[in-house]
C-alpha positions as CSV (number, residue, x, y, z in Angstrom):
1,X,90.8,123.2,140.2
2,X,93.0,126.4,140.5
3,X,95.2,127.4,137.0
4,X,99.0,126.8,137.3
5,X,98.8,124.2,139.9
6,X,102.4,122.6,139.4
7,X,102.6,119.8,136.6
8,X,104.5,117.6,139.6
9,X,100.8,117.5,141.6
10,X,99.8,115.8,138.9
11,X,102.3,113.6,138.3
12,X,102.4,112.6,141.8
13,X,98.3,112.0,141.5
14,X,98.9,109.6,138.6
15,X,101.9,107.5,140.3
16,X,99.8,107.3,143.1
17,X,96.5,105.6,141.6
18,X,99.0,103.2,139.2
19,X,100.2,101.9,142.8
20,X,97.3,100.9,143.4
21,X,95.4,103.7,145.2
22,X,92.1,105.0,145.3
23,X,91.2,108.4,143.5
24,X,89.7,109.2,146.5
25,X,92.8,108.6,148.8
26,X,95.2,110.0,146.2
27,X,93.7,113.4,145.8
28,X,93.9,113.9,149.8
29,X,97.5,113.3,149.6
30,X,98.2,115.6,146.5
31,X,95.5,117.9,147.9
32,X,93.2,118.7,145.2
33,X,89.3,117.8,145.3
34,X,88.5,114.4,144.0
35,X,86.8,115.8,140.8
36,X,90.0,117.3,139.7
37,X,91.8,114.3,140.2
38,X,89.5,112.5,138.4
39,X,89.3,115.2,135.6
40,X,93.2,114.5,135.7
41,X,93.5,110.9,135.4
42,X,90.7,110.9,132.4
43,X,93.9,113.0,130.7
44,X,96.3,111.3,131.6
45,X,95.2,107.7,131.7
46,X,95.0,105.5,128.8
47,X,93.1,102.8,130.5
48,X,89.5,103.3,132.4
49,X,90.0,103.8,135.9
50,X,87.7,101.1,137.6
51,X,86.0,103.7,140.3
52,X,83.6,101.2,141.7
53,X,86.5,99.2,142.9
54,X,88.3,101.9,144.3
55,X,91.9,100.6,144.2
56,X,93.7,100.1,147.6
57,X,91.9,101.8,150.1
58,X,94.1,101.0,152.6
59,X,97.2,103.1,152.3
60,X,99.2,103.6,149.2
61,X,102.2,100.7,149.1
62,X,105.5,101.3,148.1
63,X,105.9,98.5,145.7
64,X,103.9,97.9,142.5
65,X,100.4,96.4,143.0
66,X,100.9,92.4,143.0
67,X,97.6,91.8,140.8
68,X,99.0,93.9,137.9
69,X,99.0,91.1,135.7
70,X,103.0,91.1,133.8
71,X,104.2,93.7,137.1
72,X,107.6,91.8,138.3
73,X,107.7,88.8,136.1
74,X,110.9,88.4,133.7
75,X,109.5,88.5,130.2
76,X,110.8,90.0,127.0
77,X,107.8,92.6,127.6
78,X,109.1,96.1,129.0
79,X,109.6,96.3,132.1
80,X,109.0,99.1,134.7
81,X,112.4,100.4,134.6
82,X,112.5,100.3,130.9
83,X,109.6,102.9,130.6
84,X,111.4,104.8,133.0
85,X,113.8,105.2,131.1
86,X,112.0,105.7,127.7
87,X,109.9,108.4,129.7
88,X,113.0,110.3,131.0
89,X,114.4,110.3,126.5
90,X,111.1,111.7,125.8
91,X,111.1,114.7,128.4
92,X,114.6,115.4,126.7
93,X,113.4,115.2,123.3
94,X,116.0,112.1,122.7
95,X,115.2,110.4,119.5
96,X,114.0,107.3,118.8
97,X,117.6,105.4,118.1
98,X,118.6,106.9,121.1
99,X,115.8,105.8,123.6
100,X,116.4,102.0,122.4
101,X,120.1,102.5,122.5
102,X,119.7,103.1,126.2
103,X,117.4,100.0,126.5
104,X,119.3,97.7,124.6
105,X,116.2,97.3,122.7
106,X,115.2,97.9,118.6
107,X,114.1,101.7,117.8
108,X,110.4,99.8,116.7
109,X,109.6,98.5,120.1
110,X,110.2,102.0,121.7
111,X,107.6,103.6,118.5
112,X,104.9,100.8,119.2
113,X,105.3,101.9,122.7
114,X,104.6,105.4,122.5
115,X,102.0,104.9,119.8
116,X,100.0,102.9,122.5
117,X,100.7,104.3,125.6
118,X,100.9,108.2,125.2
119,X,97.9,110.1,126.8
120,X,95.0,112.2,126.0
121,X,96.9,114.9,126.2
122,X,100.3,113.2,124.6
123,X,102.6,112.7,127.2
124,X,104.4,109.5,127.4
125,X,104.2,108.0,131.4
126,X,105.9,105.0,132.8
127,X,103.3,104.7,135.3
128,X,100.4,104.6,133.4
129,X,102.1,102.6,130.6
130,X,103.1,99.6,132.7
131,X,99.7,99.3,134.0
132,X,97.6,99.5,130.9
133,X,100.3,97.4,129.6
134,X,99.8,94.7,132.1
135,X,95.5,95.2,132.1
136,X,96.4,94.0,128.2
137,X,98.5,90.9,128.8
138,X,95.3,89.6,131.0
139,X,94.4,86.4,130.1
140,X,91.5,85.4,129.1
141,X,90.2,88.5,127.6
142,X,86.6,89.2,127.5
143,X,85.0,89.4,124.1
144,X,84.0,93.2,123.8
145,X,80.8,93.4,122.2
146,X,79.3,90.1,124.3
147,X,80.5,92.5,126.9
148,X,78.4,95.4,125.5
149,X,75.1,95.3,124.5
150,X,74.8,99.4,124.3
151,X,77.5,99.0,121.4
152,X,76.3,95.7,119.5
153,X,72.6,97.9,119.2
154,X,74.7,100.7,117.8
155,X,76.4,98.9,115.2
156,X,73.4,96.5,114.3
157,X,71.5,100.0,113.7
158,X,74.4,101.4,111.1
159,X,74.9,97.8,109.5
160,X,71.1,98.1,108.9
161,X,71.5,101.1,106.7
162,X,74.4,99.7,105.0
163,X,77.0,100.6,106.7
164,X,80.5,98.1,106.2
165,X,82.1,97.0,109.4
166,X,85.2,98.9,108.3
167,X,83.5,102.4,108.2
168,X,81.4,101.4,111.6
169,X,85.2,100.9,113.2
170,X,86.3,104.3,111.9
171,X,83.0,106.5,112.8
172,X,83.3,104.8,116.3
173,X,87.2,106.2,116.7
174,X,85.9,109.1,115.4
175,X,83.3,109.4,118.0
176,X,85.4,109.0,120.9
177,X,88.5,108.6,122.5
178,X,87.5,105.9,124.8
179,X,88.7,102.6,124.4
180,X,85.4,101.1,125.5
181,X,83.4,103.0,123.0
182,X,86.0,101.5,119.8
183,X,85.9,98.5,118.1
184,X,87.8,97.1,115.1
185,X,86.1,96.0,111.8
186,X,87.9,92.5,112.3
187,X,86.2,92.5,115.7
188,X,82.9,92.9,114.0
189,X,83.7,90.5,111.6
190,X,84.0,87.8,113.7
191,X,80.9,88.5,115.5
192,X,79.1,88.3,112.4
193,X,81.0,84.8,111.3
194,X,82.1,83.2,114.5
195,X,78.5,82.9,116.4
196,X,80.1,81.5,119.7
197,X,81.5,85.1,120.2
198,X,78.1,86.1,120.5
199,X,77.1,89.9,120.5
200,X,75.8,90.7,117.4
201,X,72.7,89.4,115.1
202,X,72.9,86.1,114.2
203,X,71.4,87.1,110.3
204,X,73.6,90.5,110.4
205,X,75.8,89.1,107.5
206,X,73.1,89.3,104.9
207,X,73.5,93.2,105.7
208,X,76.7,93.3,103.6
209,X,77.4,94.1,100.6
210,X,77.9,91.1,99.4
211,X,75.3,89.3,101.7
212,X,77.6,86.1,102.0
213,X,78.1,84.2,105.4
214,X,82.1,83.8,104.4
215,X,84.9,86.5,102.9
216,X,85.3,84.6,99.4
217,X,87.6,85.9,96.5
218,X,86.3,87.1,93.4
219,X,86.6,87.1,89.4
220,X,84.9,88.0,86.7
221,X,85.7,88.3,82.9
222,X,83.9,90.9,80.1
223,X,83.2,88.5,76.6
224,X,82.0,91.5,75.1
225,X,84.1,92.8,71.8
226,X,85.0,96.3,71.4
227,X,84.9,96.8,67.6
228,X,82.2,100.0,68.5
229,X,84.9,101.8,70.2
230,X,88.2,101.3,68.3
231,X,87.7,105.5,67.3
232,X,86.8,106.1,71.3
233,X,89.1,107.0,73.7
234,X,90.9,104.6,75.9
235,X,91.6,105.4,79.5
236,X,95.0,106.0,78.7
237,X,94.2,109.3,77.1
238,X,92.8,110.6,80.4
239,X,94.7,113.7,81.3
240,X,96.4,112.8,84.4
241,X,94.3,115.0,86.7
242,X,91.9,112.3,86.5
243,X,93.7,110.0,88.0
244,X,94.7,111.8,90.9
245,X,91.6,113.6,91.9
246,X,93.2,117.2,91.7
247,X,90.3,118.2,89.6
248,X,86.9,117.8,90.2
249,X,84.4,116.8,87.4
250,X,85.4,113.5,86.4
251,X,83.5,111.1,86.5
252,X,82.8,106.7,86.3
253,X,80.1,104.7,85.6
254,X,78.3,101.7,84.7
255,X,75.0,99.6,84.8
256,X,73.8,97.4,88.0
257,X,71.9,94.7,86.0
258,X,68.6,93.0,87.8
259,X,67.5,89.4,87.4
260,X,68.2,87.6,84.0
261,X,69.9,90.5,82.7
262,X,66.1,92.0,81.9
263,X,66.7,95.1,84.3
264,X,69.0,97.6,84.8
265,X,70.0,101.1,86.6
266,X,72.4,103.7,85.8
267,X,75.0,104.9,88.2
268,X,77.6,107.5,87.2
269,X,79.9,108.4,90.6
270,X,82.5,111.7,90.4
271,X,86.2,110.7,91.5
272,X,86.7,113.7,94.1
273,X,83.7,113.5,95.6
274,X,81.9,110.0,95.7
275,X,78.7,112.3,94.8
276,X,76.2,109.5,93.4
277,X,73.9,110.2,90.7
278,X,71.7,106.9,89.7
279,X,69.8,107.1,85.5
280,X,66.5,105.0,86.0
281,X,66.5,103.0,83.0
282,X,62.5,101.8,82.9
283,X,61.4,99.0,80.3
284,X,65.2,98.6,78.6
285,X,68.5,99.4,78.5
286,X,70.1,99.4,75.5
287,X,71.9,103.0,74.0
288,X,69.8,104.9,73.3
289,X,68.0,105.4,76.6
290,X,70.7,105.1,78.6
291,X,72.6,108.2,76.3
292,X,68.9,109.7,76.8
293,X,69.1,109.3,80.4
294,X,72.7,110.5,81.1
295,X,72.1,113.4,79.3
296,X,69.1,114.4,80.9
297,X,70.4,113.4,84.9
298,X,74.0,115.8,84.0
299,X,72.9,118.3,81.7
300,X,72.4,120.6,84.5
301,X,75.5,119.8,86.2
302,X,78.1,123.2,85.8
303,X,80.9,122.7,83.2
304,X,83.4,122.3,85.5
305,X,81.6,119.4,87.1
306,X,81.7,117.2,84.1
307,X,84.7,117.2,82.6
308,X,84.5,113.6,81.3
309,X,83.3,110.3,82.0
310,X,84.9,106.9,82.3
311,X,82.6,103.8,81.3
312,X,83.0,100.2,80.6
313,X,83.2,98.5,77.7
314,X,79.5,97.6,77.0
315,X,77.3,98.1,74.1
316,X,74.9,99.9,76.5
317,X,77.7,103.2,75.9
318,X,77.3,103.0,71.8
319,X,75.7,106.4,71.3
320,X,78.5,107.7,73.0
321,X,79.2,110.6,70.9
322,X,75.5,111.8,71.0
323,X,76.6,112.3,75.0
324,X,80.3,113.7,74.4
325,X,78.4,116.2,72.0
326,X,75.4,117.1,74.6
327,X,77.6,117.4,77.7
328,X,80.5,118.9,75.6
329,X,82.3,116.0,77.9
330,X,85.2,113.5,76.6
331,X,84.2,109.9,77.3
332,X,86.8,107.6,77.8
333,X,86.5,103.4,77.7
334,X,88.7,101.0,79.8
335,X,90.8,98.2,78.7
336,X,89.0,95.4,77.7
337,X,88.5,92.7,81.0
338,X,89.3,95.3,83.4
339,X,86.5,96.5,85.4
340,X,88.7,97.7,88.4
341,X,89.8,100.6,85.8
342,X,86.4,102.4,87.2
343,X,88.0,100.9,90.6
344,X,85.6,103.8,92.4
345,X,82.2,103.0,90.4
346,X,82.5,99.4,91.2
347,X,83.1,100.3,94.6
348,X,80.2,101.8,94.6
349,X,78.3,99.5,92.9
350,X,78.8,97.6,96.0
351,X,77.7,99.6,98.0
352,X,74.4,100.3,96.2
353,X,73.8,96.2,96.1
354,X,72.5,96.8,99.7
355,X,69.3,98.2,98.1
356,X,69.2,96.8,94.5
357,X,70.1,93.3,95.9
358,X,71.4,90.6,92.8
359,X,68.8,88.6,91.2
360,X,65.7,91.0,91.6
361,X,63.6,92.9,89.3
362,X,65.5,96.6,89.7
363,X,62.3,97.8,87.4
364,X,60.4,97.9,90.4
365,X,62.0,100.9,91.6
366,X,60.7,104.3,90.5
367,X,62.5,107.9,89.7
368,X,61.7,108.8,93.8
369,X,63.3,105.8,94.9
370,X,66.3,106.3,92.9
371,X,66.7,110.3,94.5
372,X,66.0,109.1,97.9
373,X,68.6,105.7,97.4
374,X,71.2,108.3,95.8
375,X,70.1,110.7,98.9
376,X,70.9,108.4,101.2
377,X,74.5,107.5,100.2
378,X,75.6,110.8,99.1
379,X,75.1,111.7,102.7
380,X,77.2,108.8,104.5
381,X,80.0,109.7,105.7
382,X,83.0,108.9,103.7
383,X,86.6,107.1,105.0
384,X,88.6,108.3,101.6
385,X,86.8,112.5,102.5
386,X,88.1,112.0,106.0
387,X,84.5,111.0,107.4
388,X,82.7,114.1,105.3
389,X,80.1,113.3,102.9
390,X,79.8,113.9,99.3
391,X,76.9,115.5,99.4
392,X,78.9,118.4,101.2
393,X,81.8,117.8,98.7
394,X,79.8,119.0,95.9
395,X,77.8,121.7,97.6
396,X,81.2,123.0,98.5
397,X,82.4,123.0,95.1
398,X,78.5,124.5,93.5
399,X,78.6,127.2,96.1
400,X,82.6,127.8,94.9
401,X,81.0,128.5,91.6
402,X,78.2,130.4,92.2
């Protein structure tokens, strides 16, 4: 494909297939080879281009393609003429108010159109809009992953490690830029609940983090008093660099507790990065060894990575000021009956139930199990670091110190 070749070639090429020619036929009358067309229409397009069916063969009509589902029927969708014209404010950098004006339509229908229909390479057609826009309306629509086996293995695999259906959606978009290749965490979802859409495993729920076959609210309330920490600090002495993850070095934790409340592990998560540490808490956990244990899992930790901790309010935390004195770290409490104070530990917490499941013995597991558990999760990718891992996080901010 030779540089410069003028933008109107491929305009023309574009109009062309939308009318319902071939790529083939289309790239003879613009007069490029068909791999450039096809290299043009991948950019340009934001539908798939259904090459086995070759559009039109026959010629190349001067009306709009009859089968186009929504082409030529009066409905309060956008019409043909209306993307025209929303196409001709956007090539003179109209705004928004101005391109509905012109419409006689509100400013939010011309932004949901753009956010759907610009291209690859994020120019706004009225061609290609009005025919992905009627592919869309087509009724019934086929159930994507019973339509793709290739993609129902893929997210089986991650949903296996324990991944959630909202970070499969997001690592898929990440991926690529083909619609094919996406899929929404709702999609998912209903695989997993509604059988009859078929697709996915029919035992796949019990890979969530809560392992339930339904979505179900939840509650929970802390009897515990609080007379051991009326000298502590309350989370409402944090400095307020805590709370918006400016600073790294904070950090949250709690206990996972096994079956009957006889076994327990340790988790402790830092705010900025996610970066997991988990105490192993053999035989008991009352406060003494889980001080012992903290202390010995962050006492190698730099001093600006553990600038203080946020726990619960459990008796498990008494010897608190052995650890404020050992990690030269402030330890802070939350309010009493409000766990979602430490809202990133017990999200977490969730996410670790995928391996220490409720109602088991969590003795069972040793020190190597923990590191390679911990190991594991601190190098997922993360939604909240923009799909980067914690593990990278903190080796970012060790090699900044070193």
């Amino acid at each position: 494909m030779a540089r410069g070749f003028p933008r109107v070639a491929k305009e023309r090429l574009v109009e062309l297939i939308c009318r319902g020619a071939s790529l083939r036929s289309a790239a003879g009358v613009v007069g490029v080879s068909a791999q450039s067309a096809h290299e043009w229409w991948r950019q340009a397009a934001v539908v798939e281009l259904q090459l086995s069916q070759g559009g039109r063969r026959g010629g190349l009509p001067g009306e709009w393609p009859a089968d186009v589902p929504g082409v030529g029927q009066h409905r309060r969708a956008l019409s043909i003429e209306d993307r025209v014209a929303i196409a001709a404010g956007c090539f003179h950098r109209q705004s928004l108010s101005a391109i509905a004006a012109s419409i006689g339509r509100d400013k939010s229908v011309v932004s949901r159109e753009l956010a759907r229909h610009r291209s690859r390479d994020g120019v706004y057609r009225a061609a290609v809009a009005h025919r992905a826009a009627g592919v869309r309306r087509a009724r019934p629509k086929p159930f994507k992953l019973a339509a793709n086996p290739g993609l129902c293995r893929r997210i089986e695999e991650w949903m296996d490690q324990g991944w959630s259906p909202r970070l499969i959606s997001q690592m898929l978009a990440w991926e690529s830029d083909r619609e094919t290749d996406r899929v929404s965490h709702e999609t998912i979802y209903r695989a997993l609940y509604v059988q009859t859409r078929g697709g996915l495993r029919a035992d796949l729920h019990r890979k969530l983090s809560l392992g339930r076959a339904a979505r179900k609210p939840r509650g929970s309330t802390d009897p515990r008093g609080t007379s051991i920490y009326r000298e502590a600090f309350t989370i409402s002495q944090r400095p307020p660099e805590v709370a918006d993850r400016a600073v790294p070095g904070h950090w949250e934790g709690d206990l996972i507790i096994g079956a009957g409340g006889k076994s327990a592990i340790g988790t402790l998560v830092e705010r900025s990065t996610r970066f997991v540490i988990l105490l192993h808490l053999p035989g008991r956990h009352d406060a003494a060894t889980v001080a012992e244990a903290m202390i010995r899992e962050m006492a190698d930790l730099p001093a600006h990575l553990r600038r203080s901790i946020t726990w619960d309010r459990g008796i498990e935390l008494a010897k608190y000021r052995d650890i404020q004195i050992a990690l030269d770290a402030p330890v802070y409490f939350c309010d009493p009956h409000s766990p979602w104070q430490r809202g990133t530990n017990e999200n977490t917490n969730r996410l670790l139930r995928f391996w220490f499941e409720k109602g088991t013995d969590l003795s069972t597991h040793t020190p190597a199990d923990l590191r390679r558990i911990a190991d594991t999760l601190n190098q997922r990718p993360r939604p909240t670091l923009d799909l980067d891992t914690p593990a990278n996080r903190l080796n970012h901010l060790l090699q900044q110190a070193a």
